[in-house]
C-alpha positions as CSV (number, residue, x, y, z in Angstrom):
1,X,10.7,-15.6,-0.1
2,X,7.8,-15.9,2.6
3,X,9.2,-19.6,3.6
4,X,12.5,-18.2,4.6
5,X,10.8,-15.4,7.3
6,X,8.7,-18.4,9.4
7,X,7.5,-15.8,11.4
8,X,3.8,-16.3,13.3
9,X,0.8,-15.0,12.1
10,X,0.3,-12.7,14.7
11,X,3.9,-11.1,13.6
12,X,2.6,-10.8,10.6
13,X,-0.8,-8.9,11.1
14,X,1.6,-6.5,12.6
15,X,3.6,-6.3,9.8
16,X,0.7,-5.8,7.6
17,X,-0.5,-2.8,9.4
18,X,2.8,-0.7,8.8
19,X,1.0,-0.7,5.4
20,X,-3.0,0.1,6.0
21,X,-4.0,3.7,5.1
22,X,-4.9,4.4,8.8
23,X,-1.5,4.4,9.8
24,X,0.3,5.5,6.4
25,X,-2.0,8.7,5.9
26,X,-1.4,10.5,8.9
27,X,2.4,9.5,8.7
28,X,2.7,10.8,5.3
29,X,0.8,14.1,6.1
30,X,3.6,15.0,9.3
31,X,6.3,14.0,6.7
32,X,4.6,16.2,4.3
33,X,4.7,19.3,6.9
34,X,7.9,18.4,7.3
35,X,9.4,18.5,4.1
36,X,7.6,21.7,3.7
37,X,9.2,23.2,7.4
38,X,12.2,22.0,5.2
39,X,11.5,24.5,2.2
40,X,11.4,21.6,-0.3
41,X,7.9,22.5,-1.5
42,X,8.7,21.3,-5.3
43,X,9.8,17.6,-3.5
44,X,6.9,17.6,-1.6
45,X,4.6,18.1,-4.8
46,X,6.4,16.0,-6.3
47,X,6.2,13.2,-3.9
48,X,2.3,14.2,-3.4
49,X,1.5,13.9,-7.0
50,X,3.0,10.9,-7.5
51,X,2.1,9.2,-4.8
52,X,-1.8,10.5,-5.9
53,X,-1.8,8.7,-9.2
54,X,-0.2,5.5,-8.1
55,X,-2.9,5.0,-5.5
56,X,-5.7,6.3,-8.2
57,X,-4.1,3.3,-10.2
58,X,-4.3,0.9,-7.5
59,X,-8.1,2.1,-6.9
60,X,-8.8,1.7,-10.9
61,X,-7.2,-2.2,-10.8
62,X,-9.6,-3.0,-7.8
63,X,-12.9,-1.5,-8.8
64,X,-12.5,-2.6,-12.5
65,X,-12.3,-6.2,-10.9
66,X,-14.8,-6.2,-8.2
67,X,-17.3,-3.9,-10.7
68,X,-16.7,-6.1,-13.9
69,X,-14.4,-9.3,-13.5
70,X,-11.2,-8.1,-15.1
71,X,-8.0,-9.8,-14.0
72,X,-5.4,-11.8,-14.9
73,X,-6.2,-15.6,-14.3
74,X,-2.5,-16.4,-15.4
75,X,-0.8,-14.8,-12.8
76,X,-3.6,-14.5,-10.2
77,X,-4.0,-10.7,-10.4
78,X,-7.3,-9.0,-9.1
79,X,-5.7,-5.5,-8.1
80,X,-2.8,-3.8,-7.1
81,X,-1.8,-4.5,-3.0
82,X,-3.4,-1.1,-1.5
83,X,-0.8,-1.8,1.7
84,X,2.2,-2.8,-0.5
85,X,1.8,0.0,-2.5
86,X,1.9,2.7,0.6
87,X,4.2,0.8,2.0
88,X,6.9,1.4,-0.4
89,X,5.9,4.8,-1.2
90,X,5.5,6.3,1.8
91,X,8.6,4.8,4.3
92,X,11.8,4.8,2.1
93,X,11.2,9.0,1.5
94,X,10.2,8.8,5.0
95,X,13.3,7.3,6.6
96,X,15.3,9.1,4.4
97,X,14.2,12.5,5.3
98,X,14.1,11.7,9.0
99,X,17.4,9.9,9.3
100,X,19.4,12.0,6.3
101,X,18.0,15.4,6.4
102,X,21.3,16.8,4.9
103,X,21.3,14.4,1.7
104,X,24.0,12.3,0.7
105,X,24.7,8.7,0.5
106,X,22.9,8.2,4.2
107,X,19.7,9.4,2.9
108,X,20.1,6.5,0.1
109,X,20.8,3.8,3.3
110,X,18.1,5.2,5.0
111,X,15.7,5.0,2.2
112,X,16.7,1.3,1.8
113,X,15.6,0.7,4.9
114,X,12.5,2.3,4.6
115,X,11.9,0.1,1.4
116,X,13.2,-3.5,3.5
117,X,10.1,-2.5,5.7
118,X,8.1,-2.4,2.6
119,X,9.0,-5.7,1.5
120,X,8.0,-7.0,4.3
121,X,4.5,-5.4,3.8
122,X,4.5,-7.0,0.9
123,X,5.2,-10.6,2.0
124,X,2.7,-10.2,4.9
125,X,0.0,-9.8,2.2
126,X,0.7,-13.2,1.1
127,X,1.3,-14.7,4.2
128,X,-2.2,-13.7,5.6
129,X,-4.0,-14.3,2.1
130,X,-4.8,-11.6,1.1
131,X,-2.6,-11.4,-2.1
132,X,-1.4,-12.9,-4.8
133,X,2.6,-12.3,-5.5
134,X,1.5,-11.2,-8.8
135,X,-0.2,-8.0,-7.0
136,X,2.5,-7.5,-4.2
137,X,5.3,-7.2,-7.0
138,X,3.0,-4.7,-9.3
139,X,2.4,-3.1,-5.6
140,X,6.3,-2.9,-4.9
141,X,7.4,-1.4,-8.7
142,X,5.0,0.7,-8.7
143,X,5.5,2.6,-5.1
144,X,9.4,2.0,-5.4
145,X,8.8,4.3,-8.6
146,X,7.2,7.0,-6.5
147,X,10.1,7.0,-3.9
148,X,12.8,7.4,-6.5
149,X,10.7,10.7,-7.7
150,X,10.2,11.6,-4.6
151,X,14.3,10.9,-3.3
152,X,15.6,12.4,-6.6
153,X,13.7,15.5,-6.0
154,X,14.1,16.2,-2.5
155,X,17.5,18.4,-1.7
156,X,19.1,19.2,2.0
157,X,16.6,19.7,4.4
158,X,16.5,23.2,6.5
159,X,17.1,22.4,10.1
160,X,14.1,21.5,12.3
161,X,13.5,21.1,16.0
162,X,14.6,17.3,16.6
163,X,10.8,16.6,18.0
164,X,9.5,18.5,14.5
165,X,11.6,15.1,12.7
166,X,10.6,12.7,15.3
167,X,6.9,13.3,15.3
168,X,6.3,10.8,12.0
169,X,8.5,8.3,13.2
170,X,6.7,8.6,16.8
171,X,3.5,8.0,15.6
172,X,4.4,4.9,13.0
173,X,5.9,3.1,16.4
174,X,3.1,3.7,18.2
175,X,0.4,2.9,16.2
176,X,1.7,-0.2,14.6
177,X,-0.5,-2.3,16.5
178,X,-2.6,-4.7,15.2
179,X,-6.0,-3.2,15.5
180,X,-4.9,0.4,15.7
181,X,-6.0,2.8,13.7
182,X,-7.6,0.3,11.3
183,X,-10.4,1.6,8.3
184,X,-12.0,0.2,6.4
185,X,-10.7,0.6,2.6
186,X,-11.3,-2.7,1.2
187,X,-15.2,-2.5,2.2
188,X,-15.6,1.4,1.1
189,X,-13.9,-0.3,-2.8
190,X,-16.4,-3.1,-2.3
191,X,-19.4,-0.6,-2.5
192,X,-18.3,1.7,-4.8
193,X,-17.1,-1.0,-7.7
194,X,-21.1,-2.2,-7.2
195,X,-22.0,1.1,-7.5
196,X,-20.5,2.2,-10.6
197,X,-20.7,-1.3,-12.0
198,X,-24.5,-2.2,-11.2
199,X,-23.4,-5.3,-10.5
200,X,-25.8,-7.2,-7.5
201,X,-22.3,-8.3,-5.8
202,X,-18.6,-8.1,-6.4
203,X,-16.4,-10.6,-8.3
204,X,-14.5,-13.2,-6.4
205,X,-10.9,-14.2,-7.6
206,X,-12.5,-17.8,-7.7
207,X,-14.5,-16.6,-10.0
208,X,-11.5,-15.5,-11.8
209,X,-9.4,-18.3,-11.5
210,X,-12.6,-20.7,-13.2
211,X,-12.5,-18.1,-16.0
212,X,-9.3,-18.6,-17.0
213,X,-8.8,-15.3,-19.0
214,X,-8.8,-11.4,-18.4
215,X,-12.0,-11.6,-17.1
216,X,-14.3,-13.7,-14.3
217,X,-17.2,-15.4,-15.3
218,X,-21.1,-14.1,-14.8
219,X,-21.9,-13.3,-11.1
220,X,-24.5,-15.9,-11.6
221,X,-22.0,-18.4,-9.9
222,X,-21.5,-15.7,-7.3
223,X,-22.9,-17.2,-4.0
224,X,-20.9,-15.3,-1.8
225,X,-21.8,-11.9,-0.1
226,X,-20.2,-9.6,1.5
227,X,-20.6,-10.2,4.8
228,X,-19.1,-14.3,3.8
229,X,-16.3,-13.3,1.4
230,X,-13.3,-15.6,0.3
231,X,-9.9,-15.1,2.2
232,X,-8.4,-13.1,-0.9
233,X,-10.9,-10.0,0.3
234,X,-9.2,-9.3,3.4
235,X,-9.4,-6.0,4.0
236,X,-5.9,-4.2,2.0
């Protein structure tokens, strides 16, 4: 899929952003107050919830292989893509609701545009390394789940000032830079898988692929440290 988009790589650090929890979180929360102006509170908790427990998954797959080693040598899987998976769960509801407050067939179009912008999330992560397709795809099932809850519970929308919709939208555009509004997740996962593991530093997916299994091998192998990481710990 990625050979038939030869876009640069600076395109696609941009692209990659439209998925990093600096820019998603904040979009989400004006979304949120908007669905709420909307008096769909039971969509929005349904949307908030689910969206909670996909990224608590994600969280679990990457800690349980930077703490301890498990993976999936097969299909190159250390963890679900953190910016896939807000991606697609956060812009196809998005879009939907902005474009299609009324419902309908639009809202559906609109979502699938939201969820095209997602895919290219997605591809970006394996573009710039640092994902496998293996955890894109998870990433993409996964968040596309939470936007179906999220579009099958939300109704008609009650009307809104215009710059009450616009806000989100506004602030995705404008902060879809490459080094706006960037934090850093992947590091904050990096310390707290030691912590709870113990473990002096965290597995590498090198260490993974030697293993061949479900889990890496010792960290005695482990020369790496987190300062000089391999490529497939880019920040997600």
């Amino acid at each position: 899929m990625s050979d038939l988009l030869p876009l640069g790589h600076s395109t696609w650090e941009t692209i990659t952003h439209l998925g990093s929890a600096g820019l998603i979180l904040p979009v989400w929360l004006l979304a949120a107050w908007g669905v709420w102006w909307g008096g769909q509170r039971s969509a929005l908790q349904v949307w908030g919830l689910s969206l909670c427990a996909a990224a608590g998954l994600t969280l679990i797959t990457k800690l349980m292989f930077m703490g301890w080693g498990y993976g999936i040598a097969a299909v190159n899987f250390t963890g679900i893509s953190g910016h896939a998976l807000l991606a697609t769960s956060v812009l196809p509801p998005l879009l939907g609701a902005l474009l299609a407050p009324q419902g309908g067939r639009l809202r559906w179009l609109s979502a699938g545009l939201g969820l095209a912008l997602a895919v290219l999330v997605g591809v970006s992560r394996v573009k710039l390394g640092a994902h496998s397709w293996s955890e894109v795809m998870s990433a993409w099932l996964l968040g596309t789940a939470v936007s179906a809850c999220a579009l099958l519970a939300l109704g008609r929308l009650s009307p809104a000032p215009p710059w009450a919709r616009l806000l989100p939208l506004a602030l995705l555009l404008a902060f879809a830079g490459r080094q706006a509004t960037y934090l850093p997740t992947h590091e904050w996962e990096m310390r707290l898988a030691i912590r709870l593991s113990g473990a002096e530093k965290p597995f590498t997916r090198e260490q993974l692929k030697a293993s061949g299994g479900w889990r890496a091998r010792s960290q005695a192998s482990n020369t790496s440290s987190l300062s000089d990481r391999p490529q497939a710990f880019a920040p997600h």
